[in-house]
Each structure stands twice: as C-alpha cells, then as structure tokens.
N, C-alpha and C positions, 0 to 999 in steps of 0.2 A: 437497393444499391447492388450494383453488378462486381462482383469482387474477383477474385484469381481462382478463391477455391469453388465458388458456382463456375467457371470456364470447366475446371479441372475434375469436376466431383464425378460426370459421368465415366471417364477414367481411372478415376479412385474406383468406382463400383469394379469395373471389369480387372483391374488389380487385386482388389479383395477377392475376389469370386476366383481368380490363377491362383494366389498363395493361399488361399483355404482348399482349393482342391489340392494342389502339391502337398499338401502338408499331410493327409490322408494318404496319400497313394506312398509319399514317403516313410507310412504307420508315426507320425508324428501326432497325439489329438489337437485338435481344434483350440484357441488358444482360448475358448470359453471356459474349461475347467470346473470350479466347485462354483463358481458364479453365474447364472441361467444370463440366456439369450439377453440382448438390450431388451425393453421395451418400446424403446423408441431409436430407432436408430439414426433419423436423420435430424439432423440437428443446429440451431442459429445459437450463438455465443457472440457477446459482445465486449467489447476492450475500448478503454481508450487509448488514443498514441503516446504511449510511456513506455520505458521499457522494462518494469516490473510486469508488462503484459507477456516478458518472453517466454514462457511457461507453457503461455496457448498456441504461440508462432513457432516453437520448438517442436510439442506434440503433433505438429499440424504437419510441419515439414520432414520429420522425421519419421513419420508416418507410426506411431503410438496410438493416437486415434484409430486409425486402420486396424491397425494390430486386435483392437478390440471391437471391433467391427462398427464403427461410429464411421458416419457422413457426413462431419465437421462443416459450417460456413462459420467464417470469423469474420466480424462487422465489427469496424470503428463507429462508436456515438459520436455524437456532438458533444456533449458535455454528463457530467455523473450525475443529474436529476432526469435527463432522459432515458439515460444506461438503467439507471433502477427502474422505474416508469416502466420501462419496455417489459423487466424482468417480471416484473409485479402483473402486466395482462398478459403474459405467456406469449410478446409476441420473441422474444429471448428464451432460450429455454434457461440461461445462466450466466452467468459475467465475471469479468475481473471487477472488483469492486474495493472501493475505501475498506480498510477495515472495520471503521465506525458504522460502514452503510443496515450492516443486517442487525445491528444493535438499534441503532436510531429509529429503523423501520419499524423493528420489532416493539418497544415501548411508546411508539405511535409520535415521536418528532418529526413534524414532517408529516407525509403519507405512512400511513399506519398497514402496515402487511408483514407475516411470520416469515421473514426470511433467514435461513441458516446456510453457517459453514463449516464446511469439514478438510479446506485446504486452506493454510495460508500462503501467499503465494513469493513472496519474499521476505529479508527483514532488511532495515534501512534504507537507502534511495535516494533520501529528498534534501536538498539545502534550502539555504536563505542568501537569499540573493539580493544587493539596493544598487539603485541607480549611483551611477560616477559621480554627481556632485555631493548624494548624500558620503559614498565612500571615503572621499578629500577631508570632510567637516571628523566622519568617525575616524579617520588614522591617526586623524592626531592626538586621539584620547586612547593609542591602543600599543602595547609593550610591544618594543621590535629588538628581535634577535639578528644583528649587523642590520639590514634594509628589508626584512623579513618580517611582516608580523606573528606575533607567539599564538599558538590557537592552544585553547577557545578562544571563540572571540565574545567578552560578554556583552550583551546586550545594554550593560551600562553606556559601553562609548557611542551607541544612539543617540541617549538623552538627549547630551547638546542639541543634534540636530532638531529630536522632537522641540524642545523647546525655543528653538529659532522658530518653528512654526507658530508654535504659539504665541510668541509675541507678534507674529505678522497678522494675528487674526486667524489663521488658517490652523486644515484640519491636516494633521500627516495621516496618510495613509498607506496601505501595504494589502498587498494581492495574498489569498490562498484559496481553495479549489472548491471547497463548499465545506457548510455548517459542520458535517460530524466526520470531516476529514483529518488522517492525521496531519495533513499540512497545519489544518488551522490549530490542531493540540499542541504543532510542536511549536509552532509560531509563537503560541500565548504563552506553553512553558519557556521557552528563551529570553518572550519580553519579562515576563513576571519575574525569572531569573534575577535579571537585571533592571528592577527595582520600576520599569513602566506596568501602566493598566494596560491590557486589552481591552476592556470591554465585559459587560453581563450582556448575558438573553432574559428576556424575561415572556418567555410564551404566555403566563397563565394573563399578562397585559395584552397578550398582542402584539410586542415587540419581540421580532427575530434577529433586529438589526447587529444584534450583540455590540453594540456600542457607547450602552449606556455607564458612564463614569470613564470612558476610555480615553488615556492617551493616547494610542495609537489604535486609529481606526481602522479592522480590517471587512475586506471585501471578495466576494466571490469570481476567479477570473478563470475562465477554462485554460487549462495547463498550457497548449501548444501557443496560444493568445497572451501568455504572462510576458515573454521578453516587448512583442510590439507594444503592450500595454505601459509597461514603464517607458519605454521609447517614447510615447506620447504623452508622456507627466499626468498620466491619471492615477498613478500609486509611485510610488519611491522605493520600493520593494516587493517582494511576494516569498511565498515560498510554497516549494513545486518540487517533483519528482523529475529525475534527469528523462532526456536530456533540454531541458529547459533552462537549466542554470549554465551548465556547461555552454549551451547558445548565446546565453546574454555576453560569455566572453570572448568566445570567435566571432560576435558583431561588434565588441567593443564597447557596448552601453551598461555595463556591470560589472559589479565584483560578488561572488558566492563570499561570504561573509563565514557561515558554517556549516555543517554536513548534520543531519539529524545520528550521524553514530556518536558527533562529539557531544548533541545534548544526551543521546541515551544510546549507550552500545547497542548491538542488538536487538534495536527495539521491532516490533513486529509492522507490519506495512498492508500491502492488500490482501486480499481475501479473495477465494472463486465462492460465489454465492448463488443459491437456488431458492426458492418460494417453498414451504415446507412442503405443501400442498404436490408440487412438484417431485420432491425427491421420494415422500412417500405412495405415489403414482409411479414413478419408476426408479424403484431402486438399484437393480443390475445397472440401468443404466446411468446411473449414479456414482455407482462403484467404480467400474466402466471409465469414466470420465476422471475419477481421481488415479487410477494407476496408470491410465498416461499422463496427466501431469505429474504426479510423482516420479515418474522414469524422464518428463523433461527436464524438471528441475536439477536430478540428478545429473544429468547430460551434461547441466546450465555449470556445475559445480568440480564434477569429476576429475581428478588429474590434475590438480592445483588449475583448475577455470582451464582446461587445453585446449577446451572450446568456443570459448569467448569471442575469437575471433571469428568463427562462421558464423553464431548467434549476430554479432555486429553487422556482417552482410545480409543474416536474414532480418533485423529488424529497421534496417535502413532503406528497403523495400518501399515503396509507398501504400500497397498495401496492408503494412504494419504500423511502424513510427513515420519514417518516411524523412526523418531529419538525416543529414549527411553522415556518411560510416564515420568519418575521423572527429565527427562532435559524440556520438554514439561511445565510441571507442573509448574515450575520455575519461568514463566514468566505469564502464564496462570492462575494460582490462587491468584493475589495479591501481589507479590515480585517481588524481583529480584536480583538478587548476582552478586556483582560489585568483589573485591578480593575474592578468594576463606574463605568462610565464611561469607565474609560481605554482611549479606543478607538486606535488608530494605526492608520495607512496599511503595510498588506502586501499589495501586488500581485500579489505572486508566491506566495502561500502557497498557494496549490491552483493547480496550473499540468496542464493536460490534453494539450498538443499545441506549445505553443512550447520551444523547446530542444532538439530531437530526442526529446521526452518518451516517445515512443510508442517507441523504437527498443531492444528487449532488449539491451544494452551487458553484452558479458560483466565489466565491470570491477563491475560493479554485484553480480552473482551473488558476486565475489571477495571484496566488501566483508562480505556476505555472511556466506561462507564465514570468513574472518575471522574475526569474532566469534563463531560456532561456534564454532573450534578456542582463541580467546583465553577463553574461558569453562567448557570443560569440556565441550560437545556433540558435538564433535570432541577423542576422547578422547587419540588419540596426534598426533606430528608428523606432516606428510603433507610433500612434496616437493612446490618448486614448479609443477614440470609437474601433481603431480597438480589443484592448483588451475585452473590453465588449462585440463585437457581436464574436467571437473568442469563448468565454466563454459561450452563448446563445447557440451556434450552436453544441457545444461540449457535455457540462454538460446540461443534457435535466431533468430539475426539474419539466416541465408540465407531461412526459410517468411516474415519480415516482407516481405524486399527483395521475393520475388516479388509479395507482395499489394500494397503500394505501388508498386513498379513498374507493374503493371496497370493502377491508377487515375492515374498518371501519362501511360500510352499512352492513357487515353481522355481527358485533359483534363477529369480530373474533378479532380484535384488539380495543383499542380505541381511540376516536379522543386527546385526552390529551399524547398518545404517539409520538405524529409526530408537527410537525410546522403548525401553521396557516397555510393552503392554499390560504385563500382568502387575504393573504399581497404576500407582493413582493421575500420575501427569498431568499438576493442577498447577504450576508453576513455570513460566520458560527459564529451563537455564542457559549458563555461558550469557547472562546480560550483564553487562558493566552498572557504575553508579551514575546516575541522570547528573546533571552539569550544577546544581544548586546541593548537591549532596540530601537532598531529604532521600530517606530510607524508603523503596516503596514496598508497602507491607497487603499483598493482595487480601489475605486472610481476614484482614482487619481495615477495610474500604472506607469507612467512615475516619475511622485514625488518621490517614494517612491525610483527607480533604482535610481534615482538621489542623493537620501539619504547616502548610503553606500559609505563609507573612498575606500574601495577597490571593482571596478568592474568598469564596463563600464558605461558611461553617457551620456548622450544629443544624439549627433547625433557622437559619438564613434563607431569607427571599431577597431576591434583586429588586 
C-alpha cells in the first residue's frame, strides 16, 4: 500500500542527512547520545483509523521519528487480527494495539506469540453508542435534569429494550472490535453494571463466541464499519473508540449513550506493541521509537491540549483517520455530544501524556487480565502471582524508564513529567471509582473476580 510517508521518505532521508550535518559543524552532538545507533532504521508500523493512533501521526509529522534517525511508514490495517498477524511475521515491525492484544497473545488466546509493551498510548476514548429506536425505548427509563438526561447512564434502562427482544424471539445484539478489546471489557462491565449478561467464552469447548448464557449478544465489527453497521440493523449498538461515536451523531443514526471515563476515569486504552523477539534484536531502536512517541504524546497534551487542533488536521488526513475535522474535533478538543446537540465539557476524554498516561503500569495489564478470566478467556483459576509475573513479563515499565530517562538527561523533557523511577510503579494513579463502585484491588486479582454479582468465580468454568 502506497502511503504519503513512502512518497515522502526519500526526502526525509536527505533532511536527516542536512540537520545531522548542521548539528556538527554547529558543535551541537548528534541527537544519539548514551543510546547507540538504531539497528534497524527503516521501518513499517501499523495503526488503525482511530484517533488514539495520534501518537504515531504526531511523531511522524512532527518529525521526532527523524529526530532519532528512524524512516517511519505508517500503515492503516483492515482490522486488529490482521494488525497483530502482520506484527507477529515481522512483516510490521510494531503497532498501535488493543491493550488486551499483547496479553491475550502472550497467554496464547487466540494466536499464541510473546508480544510486549512498554508504551501506552492513551487513556479513555471509547463510548457506547445504540441505534435511535433502541435510544426512544431507553429515555424513557432514564433520570432527566429539565430535557437533559443525568449521566451515567446505567445500563439498567436497556433491559426494557433487551427484553422486547426477547419476547419477539429474537437475539439483541451490539458491536465491539474484537475478543480482548477494551471495547468489549467495557461493553461487558457497563452491561453487567446494570444487571444484563453478556455472555462466557468458553475456549477449552471450542466456543469463542462469548455468548453462552447472554442477554446481550456481542459481536466483532471493525471500528470505521460500526456506524454503517447499526445503520443496517445488524447490531443496535457497539462500542468503539472516537471518532466512531461521534459519526453515528452528525449522520443522525445514534445516540453515544456513555464515555468509557464515566464507567472508569482514567482507565488505560491502547498500547504500541512489538514481538519480544523484536525489541530484544533491536533494542536502541526500540528506545528510539518510544522517545518520539513520548515527546508526541507530550505535544498531544501540552498547554492545556494547545495543540489539538493541528493534531485534528493531521488526523483528518486520509492517510490517517480520514473522518471529517469537525467529527474528529468533537471529541478531541474537550467535549462531546451525547444527543444531537447535547454537547458537555470532557477534558479529559482523550488524555495522551498527562497523568502518567504513557507509563505501562502493570496494574493496568491485571485489569486486564481480569476480565479475561471473569468471562471465560481465561478458562481455569490462575494464582495470584501468576497475574503479577503475567503482568511483568508483558507491560515492560523498565525499556519505558530507560527511554524517558534519556530525554530527561538531555533536557528535552522533565523529570516532574513522568513517575518516579526509583519507586516501584505498579499501580496507575489519578483513576476514579469504575461505575458499579466495586473496589479494584490489583494486588489481589482473584479477590476482586470474586467480587462481581455477575461473572465467574473461584475455580468456575463456563
């Protein structure tokens, strides 16, 4: 696939090659420092069209890649079992990825390959979104302040609908992006919130369908595909990272119903992920990779967002997202529009670099994992420890320290933007309470499954 940055890259070369000699003749050194050469320096990364990818479109255009002497191509997938696929035969050297993806890989759900992360690449994003007639059936079951509905919204004022379906015979169903997505975690915790099943997995049967016992049935739909998909009454809702929600309401066929900040503040989102086998073949160029997305993210953030609005231009591109600036914009400058009109102030709803956002927090992998095993993905009981070395081996927060630490030695960032180093950073903070108020207790992973009214427990098989 013919992209902008293969038109562009033999230019980038001869760019790189004028500010690496300026920078000598200037007596400035080379911007390699205590970190050796890449080993590989030309490079395919792949993203899907979301804009939790702006991270890699930021580095790219901003020229941070460059900076580290990286020959960047960015490639849109079709869908997140190709995007890993590719990553896994090296023909990607690395991806924006689910954050479920390098866990799931790693414990062999799915295709079985050691894939790690050492960035995350946002926190929050994604809403739930149901078609217009299921919307009419929920308002009515939902508290309104003057002609306002109150958010949250629980997933209780569903039921009705689910159960309209079932008395027609029929199955409700609802869109989300794939198995160890947090679309689909967040999906299940909002229904189970509010008192419906989603659905078990039950692999060691054979069944992946995750819909065994479910009232509401969900289903895989690649993200840019979610709005025409309801459009065509094959789901009644989905839930998807912007700007996909935002779309279904400048076309008219939807209401975003909640933002995954109101089921969990802060919770953690994608991940840039590499093949272990990969990052220990090239580690410089590993590092490499994480200190310009770290300096994009920071870009993405800086200045209360000052830059949101170029980022909107760059990921409106079609060689990026490719959805229109002013649906982009929506969700990306500080709002977001639940009914058509009903816009409110969310700040924090695409958060890139404030909070320690960037920093692989293995509590996050645990959350995780969690829902795996509270679902049927994770077919037997595991032991606590094995969650925490699960979680070590995956979200690798030592290759972050080193790359931020370096841009902190050159005063390219500062040490007051990132986490202690020298503590343990096994927990994300600044995260709110998840929408059902259970306490989530990483330290104690089995506790916490055992908590929940509805899922699996103890030594439970679906």
């Amino acid at each position: 696939m013919k992209t902008q940055q293969t038109d562009r890259k033999g230019t980038l070369r001869k760019l790189a090659g004028v500010a690496m000699a300026a920078s000598l003749i200037a007596g400035v050194g080379p911007v390699q420092g205590a970190i050796g050469e890449p080993e590989k320096a030309d490079l395919k990364l792949g993203f899907i069209k979301l804009t939790d990818m702006a991270p890699l479109a930021v580095a790219w255009e901003q020229g941070f890649f460059m900076d580290e002497g990286l020959f960047v191509e960015l490639e849109a997938q079709a869908n997140w079992k190709v995007l890993l696929d590719r990553v896994i035969t090296g023909e990607l050297d690395g991806a924006h990825m689910l954050a479920g993806q390098p866990l799931g890989a790693t414990i062999g759900y799915g295709t079985q390959a050691n894939i790690i992360t050492a960035f995350s690449m946002d926190l929050n994003g994604n809403g739930i979104t149901v078609s217009n007639d299921v919307w009419d059936t929920m308002s009515q079951h939902i508290e309104k302040e003057g002609d306002k509905p109150v958010h949250p919204i629980s997933a209780s004022a569903l039921k009705p609908v689910v159960e309209q379906s079932r008395a027609k015979g029929e199955r409700f169903r609802m869109g989300m992006v794939f198995p160890v997505s947090t679309h689909n975690y967040e999906l299940r915790y909002w229904l189970a919130a509010g008192g419906l099943h989603p659905g078990f997995y039950a692999p060691q049967r054979g069944d992946t369908s995750g819909t065994l016992e479910a009232d509401v049935h969900l289903s895989v739909t690649p993200p840019p595909q979610m709005p025409a998909t309801m459009e065509a009454g094959t789901i009644a809702g989905y839930c998807v990272g912007e700007p996909w929600n935002q779309q279904a309401v400048f076309k008219g066929i939807g209401v975003p119903v909640i933002t995954d900040y109101e089921i969990w503040p802060n919770n953690p989102e994608k991940v840039f992920g590499v093949t272990e086998s990969w990052a220990e073949e090239n580690p410089n160029t590993h590092l490499r990779l994480l200190r310009a997305m770290i300096r994009a993210a920071h870009w993405l953030d800086e200045n209360n967002n000052a830059n949101r609005e170029e980022a909107v231009e760059i990921l409106a591109r079609p060689s990026y997202v490719g959805a229109d600036a002013e649906v982009i914009a929506n969700s990306m400058t500080g709002t977001f529009e639940y009914e058509k009109g009903d816009v409110r102030e969310v700040p924090d709803f695409n958060v890139f670099f404030r909070y320690n956002a960037t920093y692989p927090y293995p509590s996050d992998a645990i959350w995780y994992l969690s829902q795996m095993r509270r679902w049927g993905q994770i077919a037997e009981a595991k032991p606590d420890d094995w969650y925490m070395q699960t979680a070590a081996k995956v979200y690798r927060g030592d290759i972050y320290a080193q790359a931020a630490q370096s841009l902190i030695d050159e005063g390219l960032l500062s040490a007051e933007d990132f986490p202690d180093f020298s503590e343990e950073n096994f927990e994300r903070p600044f995260q709110g309470e998840l929408i059902d108020g259970v306490a989530f207790t990483p330290r104690q992973p089995n506790a916490y499954i055992d908590s929940f009214d509805i899922g699996l427990k103890g030594s439970d098989t679906p």
